[in-house]
C-alpha positions as CSV (number, residue, x, y, z in Angstrom):
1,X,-32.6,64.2,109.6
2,X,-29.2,62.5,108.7
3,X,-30.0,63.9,105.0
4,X,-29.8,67.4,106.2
5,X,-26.6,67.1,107.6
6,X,-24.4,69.5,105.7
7,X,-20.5,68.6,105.3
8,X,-18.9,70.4,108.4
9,X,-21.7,68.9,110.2
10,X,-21.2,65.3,109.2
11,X,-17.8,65.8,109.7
12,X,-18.6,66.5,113.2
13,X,-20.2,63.9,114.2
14,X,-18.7,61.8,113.1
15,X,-15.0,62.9,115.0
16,X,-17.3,62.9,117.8
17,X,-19.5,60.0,117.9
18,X,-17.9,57.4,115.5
19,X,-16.0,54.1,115.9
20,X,-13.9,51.9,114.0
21,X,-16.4,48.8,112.7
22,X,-15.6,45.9,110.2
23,X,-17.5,45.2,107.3
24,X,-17.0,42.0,106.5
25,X,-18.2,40.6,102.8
26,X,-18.8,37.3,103.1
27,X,-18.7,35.0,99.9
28,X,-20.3,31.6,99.8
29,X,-19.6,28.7,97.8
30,X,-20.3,25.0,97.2
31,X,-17.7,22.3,97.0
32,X,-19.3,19.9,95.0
33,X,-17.0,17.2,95.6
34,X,-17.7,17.3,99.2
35,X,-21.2,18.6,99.0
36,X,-20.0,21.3,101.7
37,X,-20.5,25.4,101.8
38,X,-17.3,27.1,101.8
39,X,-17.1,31.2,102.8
40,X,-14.1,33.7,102.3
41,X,-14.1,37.1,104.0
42,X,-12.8,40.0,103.4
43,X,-12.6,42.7,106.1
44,X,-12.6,46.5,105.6
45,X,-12.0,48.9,108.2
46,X,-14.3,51.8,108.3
47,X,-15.6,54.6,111.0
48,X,-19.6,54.3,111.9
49,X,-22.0,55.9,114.1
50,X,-23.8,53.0,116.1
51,X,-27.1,54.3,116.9
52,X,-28.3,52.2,120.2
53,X,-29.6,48.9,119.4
54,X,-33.0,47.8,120.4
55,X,-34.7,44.1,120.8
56,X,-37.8,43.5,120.0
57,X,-39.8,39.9,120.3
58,X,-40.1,38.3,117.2
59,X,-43.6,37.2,115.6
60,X,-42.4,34.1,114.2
61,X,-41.7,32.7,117.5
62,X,-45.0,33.6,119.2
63,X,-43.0,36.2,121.2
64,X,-41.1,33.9,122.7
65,X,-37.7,34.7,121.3
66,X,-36.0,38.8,121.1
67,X,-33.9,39.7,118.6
68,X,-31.7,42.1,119.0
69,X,-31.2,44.8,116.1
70,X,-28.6,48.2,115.8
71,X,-28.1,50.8,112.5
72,X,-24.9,52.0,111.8
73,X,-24.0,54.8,109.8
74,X,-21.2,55.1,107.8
75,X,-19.5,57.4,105.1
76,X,-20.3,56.5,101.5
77,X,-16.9,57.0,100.7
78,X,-15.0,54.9,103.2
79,X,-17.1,52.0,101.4
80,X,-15.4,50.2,98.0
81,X,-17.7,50.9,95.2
82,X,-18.2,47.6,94.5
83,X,-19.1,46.4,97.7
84,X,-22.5,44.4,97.8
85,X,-23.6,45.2,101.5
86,X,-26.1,42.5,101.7
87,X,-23.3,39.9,101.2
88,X,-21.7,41.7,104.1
89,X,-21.6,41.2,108.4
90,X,-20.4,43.7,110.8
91,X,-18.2,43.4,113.6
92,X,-19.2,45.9,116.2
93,X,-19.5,45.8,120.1
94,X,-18.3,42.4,120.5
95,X,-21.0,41.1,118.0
96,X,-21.8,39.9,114.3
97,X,-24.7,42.0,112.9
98,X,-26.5,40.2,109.6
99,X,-27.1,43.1,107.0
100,X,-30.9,43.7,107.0
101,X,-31.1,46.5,105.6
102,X,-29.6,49.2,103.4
103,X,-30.3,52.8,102.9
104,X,-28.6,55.2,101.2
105,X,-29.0,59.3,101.7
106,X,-30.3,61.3,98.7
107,X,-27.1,63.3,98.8
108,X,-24.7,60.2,98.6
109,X,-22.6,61.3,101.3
110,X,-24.0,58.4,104.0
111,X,-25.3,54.9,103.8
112,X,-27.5,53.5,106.8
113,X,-27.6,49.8,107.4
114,X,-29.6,48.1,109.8
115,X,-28.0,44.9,111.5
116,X,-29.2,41.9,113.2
117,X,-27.8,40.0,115.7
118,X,-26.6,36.2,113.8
């Protein structure tokens, strides 16, 4: 559906129905002297459509435990090129989402990433 969006119409919804969310690349690395993981971040700013997140027991747990899952959708171009979005968390609705997923549009205009609670 997103896919057949044309521009006026993404354009619309996203003045109406987007919010400012942080993508957050996260880059790990070990201090061998101290045999401790180290991580930077780096936080860019961008407007995505939340789509309502759902939770959903999780087999490994026997059902025991929910995990809690949202996609956002965000504008290819408000994204550096270079930016590898399965390094990355988002900040959104008071919580960090683990990048799960990543889907991008056959058009290029969107990218679709499915989050996971951390």
């Amino acid at each position: 559906m997103i896919d057949r969006l044309r521009d006026s119409e993404l354009d619309r919804l996203f003045a109406d129905w987007s919010r400012p969310v942080i993508v957050c690349r996260v880059d790990q690395g070990l201090n061998s002297e101290f045999d401790d993981l180290s991580e930077s971040a780096t936080n860019h700013e961008v407007a995505a459509v939340l789509f309502p997140p759902s939770t959903s027991a999780t087999r490994q747990t026997a059902m025991q435990h929910a995990v809690m899952e949202c996609v956002f959708l965000v504008r290819s171009i408000d994204l550096p090129d270079d930016l590898p979005l399965t390094a990355c968390r988002i900040l959104a609705s008071g919580r960090e989402w683990g990048v799960i997923e990543v889907t991008r549009s056959a058009d290029g205009q969107t990218v679709q990433i499915r989050g996971q609670v951390t």
